[in-house]
C-alpha positions in Angstrom: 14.1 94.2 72.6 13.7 92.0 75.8 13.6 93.2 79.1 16.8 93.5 81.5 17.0 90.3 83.7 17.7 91.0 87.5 20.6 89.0 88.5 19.5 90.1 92.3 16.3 88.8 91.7 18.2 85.9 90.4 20.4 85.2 93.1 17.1 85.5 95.5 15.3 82.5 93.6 18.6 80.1 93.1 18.8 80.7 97.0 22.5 81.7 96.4 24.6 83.3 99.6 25.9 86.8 97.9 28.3 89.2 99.1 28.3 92.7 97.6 30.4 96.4 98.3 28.2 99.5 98.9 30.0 102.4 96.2 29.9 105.3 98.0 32.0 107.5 95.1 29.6 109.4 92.9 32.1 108.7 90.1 31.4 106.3 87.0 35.2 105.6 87.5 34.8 103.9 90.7 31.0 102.5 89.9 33.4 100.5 87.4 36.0 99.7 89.5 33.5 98.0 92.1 31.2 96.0 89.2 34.7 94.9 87.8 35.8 93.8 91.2 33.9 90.0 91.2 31.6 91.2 93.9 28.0 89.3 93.5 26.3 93.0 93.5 27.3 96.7 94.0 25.0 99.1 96.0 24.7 102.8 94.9 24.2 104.1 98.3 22.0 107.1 97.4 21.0 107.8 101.0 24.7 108.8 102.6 26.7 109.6 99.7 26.0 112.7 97.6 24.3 111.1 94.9 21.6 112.4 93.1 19.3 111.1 90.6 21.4 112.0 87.5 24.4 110.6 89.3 22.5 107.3 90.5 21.7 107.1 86.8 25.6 107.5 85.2 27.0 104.9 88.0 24.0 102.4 87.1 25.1 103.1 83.3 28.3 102.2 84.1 27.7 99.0 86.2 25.3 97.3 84.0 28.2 95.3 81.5 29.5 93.5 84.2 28.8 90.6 86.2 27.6 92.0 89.2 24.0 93.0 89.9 23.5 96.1 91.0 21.4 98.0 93.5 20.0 101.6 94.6 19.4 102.4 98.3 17.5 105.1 97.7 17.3 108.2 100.0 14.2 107.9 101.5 10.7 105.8 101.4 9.3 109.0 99.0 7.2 107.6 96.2 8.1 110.0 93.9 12.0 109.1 94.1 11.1 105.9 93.8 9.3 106.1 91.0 12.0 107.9 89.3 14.6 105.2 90.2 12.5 102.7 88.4 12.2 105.2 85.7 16.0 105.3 85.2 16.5 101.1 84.9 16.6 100.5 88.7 15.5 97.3 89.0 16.5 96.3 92.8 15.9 99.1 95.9 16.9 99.0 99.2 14.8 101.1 101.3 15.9 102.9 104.5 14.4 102.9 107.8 11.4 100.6 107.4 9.4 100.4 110.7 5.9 98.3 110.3 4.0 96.0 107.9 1.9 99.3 106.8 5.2 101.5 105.7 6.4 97.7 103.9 2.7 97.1 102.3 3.2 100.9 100.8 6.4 100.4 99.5 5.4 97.4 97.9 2.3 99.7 95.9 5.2 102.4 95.0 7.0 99.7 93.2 3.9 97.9 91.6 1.8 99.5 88.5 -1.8 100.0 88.8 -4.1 98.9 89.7 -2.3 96.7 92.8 0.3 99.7 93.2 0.7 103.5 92.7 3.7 103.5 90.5 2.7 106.0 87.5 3.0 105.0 84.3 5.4 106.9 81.7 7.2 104.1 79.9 7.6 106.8 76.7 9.9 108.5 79.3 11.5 105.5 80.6 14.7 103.9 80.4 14.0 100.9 82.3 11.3 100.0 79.1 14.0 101.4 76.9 11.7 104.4 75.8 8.9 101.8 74.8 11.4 99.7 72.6 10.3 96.8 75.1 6.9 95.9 73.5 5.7 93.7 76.6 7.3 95.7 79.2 4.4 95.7 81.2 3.7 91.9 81.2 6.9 91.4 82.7 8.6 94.0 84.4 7.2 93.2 88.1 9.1 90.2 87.7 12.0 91.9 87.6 11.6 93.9 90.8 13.5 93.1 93.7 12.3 94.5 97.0 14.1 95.0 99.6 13.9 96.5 103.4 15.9 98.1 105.5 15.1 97.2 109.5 17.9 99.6 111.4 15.1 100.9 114.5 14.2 99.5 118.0 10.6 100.4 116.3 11.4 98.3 113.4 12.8 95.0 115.3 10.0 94.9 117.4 7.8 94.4 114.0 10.3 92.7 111.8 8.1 89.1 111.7 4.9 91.2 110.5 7.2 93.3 107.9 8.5 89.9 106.7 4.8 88.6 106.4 4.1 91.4 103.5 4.1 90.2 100.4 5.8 91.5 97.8 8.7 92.2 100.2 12.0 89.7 98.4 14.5 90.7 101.0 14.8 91.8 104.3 18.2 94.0 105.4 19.8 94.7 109.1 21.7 97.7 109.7 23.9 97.3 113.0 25.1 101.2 113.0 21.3 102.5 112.9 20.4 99.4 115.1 23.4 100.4 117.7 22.2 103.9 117.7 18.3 103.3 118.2 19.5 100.8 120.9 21.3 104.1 122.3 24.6 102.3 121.7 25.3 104.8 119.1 28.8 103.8 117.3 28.5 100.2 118.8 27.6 98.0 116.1 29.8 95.4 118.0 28.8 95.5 121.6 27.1 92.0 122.1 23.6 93.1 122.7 23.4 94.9 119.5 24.8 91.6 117.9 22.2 89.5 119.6 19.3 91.4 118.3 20.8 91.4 114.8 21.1 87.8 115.3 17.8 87.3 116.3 16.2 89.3 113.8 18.0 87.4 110.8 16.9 84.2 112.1 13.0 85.8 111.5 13.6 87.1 108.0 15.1 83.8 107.6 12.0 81.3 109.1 9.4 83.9 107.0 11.2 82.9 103.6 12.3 86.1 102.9 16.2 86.4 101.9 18.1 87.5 104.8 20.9 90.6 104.6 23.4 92.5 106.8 25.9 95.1 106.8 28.5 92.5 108.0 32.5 94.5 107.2 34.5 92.0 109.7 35.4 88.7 109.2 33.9 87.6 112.9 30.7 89.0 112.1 30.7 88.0 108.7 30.8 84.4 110.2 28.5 85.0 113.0 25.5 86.1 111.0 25.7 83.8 108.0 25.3 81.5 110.7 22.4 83.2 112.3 20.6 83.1 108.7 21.9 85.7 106.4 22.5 84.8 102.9 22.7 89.0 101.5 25.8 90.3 103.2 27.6 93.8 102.6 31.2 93.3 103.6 32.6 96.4 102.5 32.5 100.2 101.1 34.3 101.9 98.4 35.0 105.3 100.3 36.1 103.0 103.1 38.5 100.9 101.2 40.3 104.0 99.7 40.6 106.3 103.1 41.9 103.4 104.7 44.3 102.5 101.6 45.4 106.1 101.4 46.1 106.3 105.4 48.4 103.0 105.6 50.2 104.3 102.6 50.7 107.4 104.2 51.8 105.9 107.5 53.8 103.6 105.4 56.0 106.0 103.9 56.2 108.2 107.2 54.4 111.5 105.2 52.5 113.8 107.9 
């Protein structure tokens, strides 16, 4: 039995521009729905949405026959979650609210096996080495791990070059809303100063090699930061799509 390949991982190396839908539904039916949907990658957004780890685990199980890749923005930068997603067959983290090269250089360990990382070992236990059916798991499986960092913090931009410069690190990600509300612009991911510093910061991640990405949901901005550098953009949310759905077919239809 071979190893899973990472189509993020994938998409990093070829250098191809992606665009992907965060799924916000703890539901395999709508995990399906967004991996059927000819999106480049789905994100199980385990740190808003009321996932949990079993839940993470039946939407990742549902995702993995289709075309797109598929991602886990896990809760927190805890090692021991971590280690569990990688556990379960996560192969590709985003991780929240990264701030300096020393929080990036630790995350990097929690998703490395000894002895360059802490990541404990318990591939018996393990989907992602298919309960040891994988014989050379462990010659191959940091090659299909796909780091990447979430900079949303005044903190965080002001050491986004030297988070970029830690190896190990595949992808670097901007979140305007967190961005807007460090910058105590809080629900102004638009307002141009907030723009300019997500601008700036993609150029950076950018020059340092590392794969740029952005929450980017209108078509302006969408624009404006592929521009700026961004090849790893989010243009949309599943919860998002069906409120607003539901509302215009509500107003629609005149029901109150």
């Amino acid at each position: 039995m071979e190893i899973r390949k990472n189509k993020i991982k994938a998409f990093f190396r070829e250098g191809k521009s992606t665009v992907g839908i965060f799924n916000g539904i703890p539901e395999t039916y709508a995990a399906e729905i967004c991996a059927g949907s000819g999106f480049d990658w789905v994100l199980i957004d385990g740190e808003h949405a009321p996932f949990n780890l079993n839940s993470i685990l039946h939407n990742h199980q549902a995702m993995v026959g289709h075309d797109s890749g598929i991602i886990v923005r896990a809760p927190s930068k805890d090692p021991i979650f971590i280690k569990q997603l990688l556990d379960i067959g996560v192969q590709s983290l985003l991780i929240p609210v990264v701030e300096t090269a020393e929080e990036a250089r630790d995350l990097v360990k929690a998703v490395t096996y000894p002895p360059n990382g802490i990541r404990g070992v318990g591939s018996a236990l393990s989907r992602a080495a298919q309960w040891k059916r994988v014989p050379d798991y462990f010659d191959k499986v940091q090659d299909e791990i796909c780091l990447i960092l979430q900079v949303e913090t005044v903190k965080g931009m002001e050491n986004i070059e030297s988070i970029c410069a830690v190896d190990g690190v595949d992808s670097v990600f901007i979140g305007p809303a967190d961005l807007a509300a460090s910058m105590d612009m809080i629900g102004k991911p638009m307002d141009d100063a907030v723009r300019s510093e997500v601008r700036r910061g993609l150029k950076i991640i950018k020059e340092s090699g590392k794969v740029a990405g952005v929450m980017a949901v209108k078509d302006s901005t969408i624009g404006e930061y592929r521009e700026a550098g961004a090849t790893f953009i989010a243009v949309g949310v599943d919860l998002i799509l069906l409120a607003k759905a539901a509302s215009d077919l509500a107003q629609q239809y005149h029901i109150k």
